[in-house]
N, C-alpha and C positions, 0 to 999 in steps of 0.2 A: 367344283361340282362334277360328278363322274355323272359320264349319256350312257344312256344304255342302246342295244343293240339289239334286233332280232335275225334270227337268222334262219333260211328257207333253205330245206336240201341240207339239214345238221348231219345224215350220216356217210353223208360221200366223205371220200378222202380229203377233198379240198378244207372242206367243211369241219371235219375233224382237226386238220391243225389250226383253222381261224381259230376255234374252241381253244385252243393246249395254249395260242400265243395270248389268246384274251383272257387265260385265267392267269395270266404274268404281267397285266396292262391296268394300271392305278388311275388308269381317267377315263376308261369304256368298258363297258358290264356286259354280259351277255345275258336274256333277260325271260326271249321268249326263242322256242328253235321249235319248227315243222318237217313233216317228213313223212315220205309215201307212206313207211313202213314204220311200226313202233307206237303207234299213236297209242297217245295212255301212258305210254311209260316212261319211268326218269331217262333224262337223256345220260347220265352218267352211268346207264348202263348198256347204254353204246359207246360213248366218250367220256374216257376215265375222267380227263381235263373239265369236265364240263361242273358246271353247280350242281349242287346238292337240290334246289327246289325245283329246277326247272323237266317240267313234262312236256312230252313231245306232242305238238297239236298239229292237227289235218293241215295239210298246206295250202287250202284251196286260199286265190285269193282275197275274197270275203275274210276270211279271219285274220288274215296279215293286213289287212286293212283297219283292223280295229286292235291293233299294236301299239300300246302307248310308249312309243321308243325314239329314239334319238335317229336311229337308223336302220337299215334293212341291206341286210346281204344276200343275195339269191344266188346260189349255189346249186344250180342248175343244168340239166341239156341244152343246149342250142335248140333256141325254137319255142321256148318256152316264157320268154321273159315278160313277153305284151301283155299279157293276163294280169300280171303286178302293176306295170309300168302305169296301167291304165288309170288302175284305183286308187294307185299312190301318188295324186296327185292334190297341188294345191297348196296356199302358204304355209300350210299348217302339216305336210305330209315331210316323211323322213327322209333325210340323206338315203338314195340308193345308189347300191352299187352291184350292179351285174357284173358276175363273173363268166357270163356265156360270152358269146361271138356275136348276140343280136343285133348292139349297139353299136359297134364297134367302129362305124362305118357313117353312125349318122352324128352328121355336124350339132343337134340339138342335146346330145350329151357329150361333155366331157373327156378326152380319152385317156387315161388313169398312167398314164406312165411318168412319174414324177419328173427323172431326169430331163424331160422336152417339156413337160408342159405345167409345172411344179404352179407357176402363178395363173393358171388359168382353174387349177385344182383346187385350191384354198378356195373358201366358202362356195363350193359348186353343189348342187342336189342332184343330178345324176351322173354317173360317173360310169363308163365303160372301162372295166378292167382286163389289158390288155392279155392275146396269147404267151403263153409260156416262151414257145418258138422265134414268135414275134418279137417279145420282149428283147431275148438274145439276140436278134437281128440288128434291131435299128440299135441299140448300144454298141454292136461290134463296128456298124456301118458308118454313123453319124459321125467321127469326127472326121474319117474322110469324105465326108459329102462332096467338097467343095472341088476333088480332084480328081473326080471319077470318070473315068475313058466309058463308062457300058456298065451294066447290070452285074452285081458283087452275086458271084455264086457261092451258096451255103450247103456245106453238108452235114446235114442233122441226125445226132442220132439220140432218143429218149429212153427214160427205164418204161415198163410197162404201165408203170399206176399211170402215166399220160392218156392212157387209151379210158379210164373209167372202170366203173366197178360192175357195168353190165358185160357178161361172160361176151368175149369175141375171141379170135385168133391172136389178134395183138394183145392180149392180157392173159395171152392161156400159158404161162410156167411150161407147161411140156412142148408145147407147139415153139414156143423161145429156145429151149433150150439148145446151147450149140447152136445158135442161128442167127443172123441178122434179117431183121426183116423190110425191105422197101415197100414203103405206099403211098398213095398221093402223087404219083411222079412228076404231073404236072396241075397246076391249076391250084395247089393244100391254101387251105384259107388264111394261113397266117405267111405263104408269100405272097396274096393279095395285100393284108392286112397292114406286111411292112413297107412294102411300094407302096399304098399307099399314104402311111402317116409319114415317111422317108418323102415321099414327093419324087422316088426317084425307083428304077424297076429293078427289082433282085429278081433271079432263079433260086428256089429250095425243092430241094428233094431230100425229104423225112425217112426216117427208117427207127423203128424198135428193136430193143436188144435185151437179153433175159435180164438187168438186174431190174431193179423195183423201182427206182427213182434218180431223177438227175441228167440231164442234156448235156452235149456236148454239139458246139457247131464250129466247123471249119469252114474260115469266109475266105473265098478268094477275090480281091478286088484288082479292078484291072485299072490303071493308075494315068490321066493324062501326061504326066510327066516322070522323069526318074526320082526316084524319092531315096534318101539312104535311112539304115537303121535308127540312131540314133537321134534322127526328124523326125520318124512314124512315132518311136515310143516318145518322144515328149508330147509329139502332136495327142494322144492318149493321154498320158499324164495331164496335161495342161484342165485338157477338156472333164476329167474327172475326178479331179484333185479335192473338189470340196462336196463330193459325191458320197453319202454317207453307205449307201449299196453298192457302190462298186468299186472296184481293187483291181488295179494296174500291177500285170506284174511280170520280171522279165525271163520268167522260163514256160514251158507251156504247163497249163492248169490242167488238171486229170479231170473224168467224171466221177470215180468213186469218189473224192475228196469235195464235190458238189452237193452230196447226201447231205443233209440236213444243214445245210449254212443260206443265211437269208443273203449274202451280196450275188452280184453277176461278178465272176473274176474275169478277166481278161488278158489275154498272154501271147507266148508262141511272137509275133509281130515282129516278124521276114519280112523282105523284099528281093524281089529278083527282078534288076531293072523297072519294068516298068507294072509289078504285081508285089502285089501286098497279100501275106498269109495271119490270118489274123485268128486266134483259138478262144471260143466262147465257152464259158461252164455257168450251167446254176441250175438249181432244185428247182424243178416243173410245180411240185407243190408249197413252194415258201415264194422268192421271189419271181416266180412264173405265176403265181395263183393268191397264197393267203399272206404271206408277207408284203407283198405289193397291194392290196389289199388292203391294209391295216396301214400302210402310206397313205395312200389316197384318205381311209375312214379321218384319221391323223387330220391332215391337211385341210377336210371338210368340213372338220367340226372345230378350226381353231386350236388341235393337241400339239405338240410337238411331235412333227413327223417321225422320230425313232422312238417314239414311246410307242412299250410292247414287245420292241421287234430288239432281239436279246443282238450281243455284239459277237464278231463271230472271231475266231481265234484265224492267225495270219494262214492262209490255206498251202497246201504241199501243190508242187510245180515241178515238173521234170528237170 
């Protein structure tokens, strides 16, 4: 039986590849999609990917509420989700899954990162799906949990679609250009985010860069004990081996090569005595946003968790 899906916020970015990956997906449909902007019109003349019948309707929550769907994707601002949360509820109401930061935090949903919480995800109805940042965090962080001297410092750096499709300096191509940009220096919500589903405190400090898409983080972990090479990378391997999103590998992953591939690669993994250097890559918008995403929808509805999510060819490493 194929579920169907509605989806809130169809023309952001995020929203636009959930579309491209669900018209590649033989057991969830896309069915109904809303949006500030467009209303009235075929959605496939904002998103090519999209179906041919479906039109764009008002997004207020009133009409998403009267969605005869399997599930509900809100593709949204931070700040916005409660208005949904509310009306979508009850035995009879859909699999949600917020892509904002609302939930992220509250023990009553779910929190959508397969790799940690894959059995608490299967048949769950709310579902917080996690930051992009975040995500590459606690993957880089988590298999050394168990040895950590202090707080793994990350240095991040995103393409611009991370920042959104409303005009700022961090999405302005000219304002990028030639430039890195830091923000957030202390306090960015997704190193609240990873200390806290980590159980354990990182420092992040975020920074933008001109290309369009795709993270890179550099985790440095300060190590209770001397650790050599070839511990770290199995200790990796071990932990990820039957991980169908992530890819162990032993040179370090680029970010151009992060562009459009659904796994987190992970690489680089040095030590120098008693510190571990460990190199994060993945696309903000696939397994940071709509391919993680389509895990979680997967796993909620009973599908096989990689259905949809296409396989990615072995990624280029220094």
């Amino acid at each position: 039986m194929t579920r169907t899906l509605g989806l809130v916020g169809a023309r952001g970015h995020v929203g636009g590849e959930l579309a491209r990956l669900l018209a590649g997906h033989d057991g969830l449909r896309l069915t109904r999609a809303a949006s500030r902007q467009g209303v009235g019109e075929p959605l496939r003349a904002h998103l090519a990917h999209a179906p041919a019948d479906i039109v764009l309707e008002d997004m207020s929550p009133e009409t998403v509420a009267t969605w005869p769907v399997d599930a509900v994707v809100l593709a949204l601002p931070n700040g916005l989700a409660a208005a949904y949360a509310d009306v979508l509820t009850g035995p009879r109401a859909p699999v949600l899954v917020d892509l904002s930061a609302d939930y992220r935090f509250d023990p009553e949903w779910t929190y959508g990162l397969p790799e940690r919480h894959r059995a608490q995800i299967r048949g769950a109805r709310k579902i917080a799906n996690p930051g992009c940042y975040a995500t590459g965090i606690q993957l880089g962080v988590a298999p050394l949990l168990g040895l950590l001297a202090g707080p793994p410092q990350a240095f991040g750096v995103s393409g611009y679609s991370g920042a959104g499709t409303t005009p700022s300096p961090r999405n302005d191509p000219e304002r990028l250009r030639d430039n890195l940009m830091p923000y957030a220096l202390t306090g960015h919500l997704h190193e609240r985010e990873a200390s806290h589903h980590l159980d354990h405190a990182v420092r992040f400090v975020p920074h933008v860069a001109p290309f369009f898409r795709g993270i890179s983080l550099t985790i440095t972990l300060p190590l209770a004990r001397p650790l050599e090479r070839p511990e770290l990378l199995a200790r990796y391997r071990d932990v990820y081996a039957d991980e169908p999103l992530v890819r162990v590998v032993d040179g370090v992953p680029e970010v151009r090569a992060a562009a459009g591939r659904h796994d987190v690669v992970i690489g680089g993994l040095q030590v120098d005595d008693c510190h571990a250097v460990v190199v994060v890559t993945l696309d903000n918008l696939l397994k940071g946003a709509a391919s993680q995403a389509l895990q979680n929808l997967n796993l909620a509805l009973g599908l096989p968790e990689r259905q949809g999510v296409p396989h990615d060819d072995p990624p280029a490493v220094g």
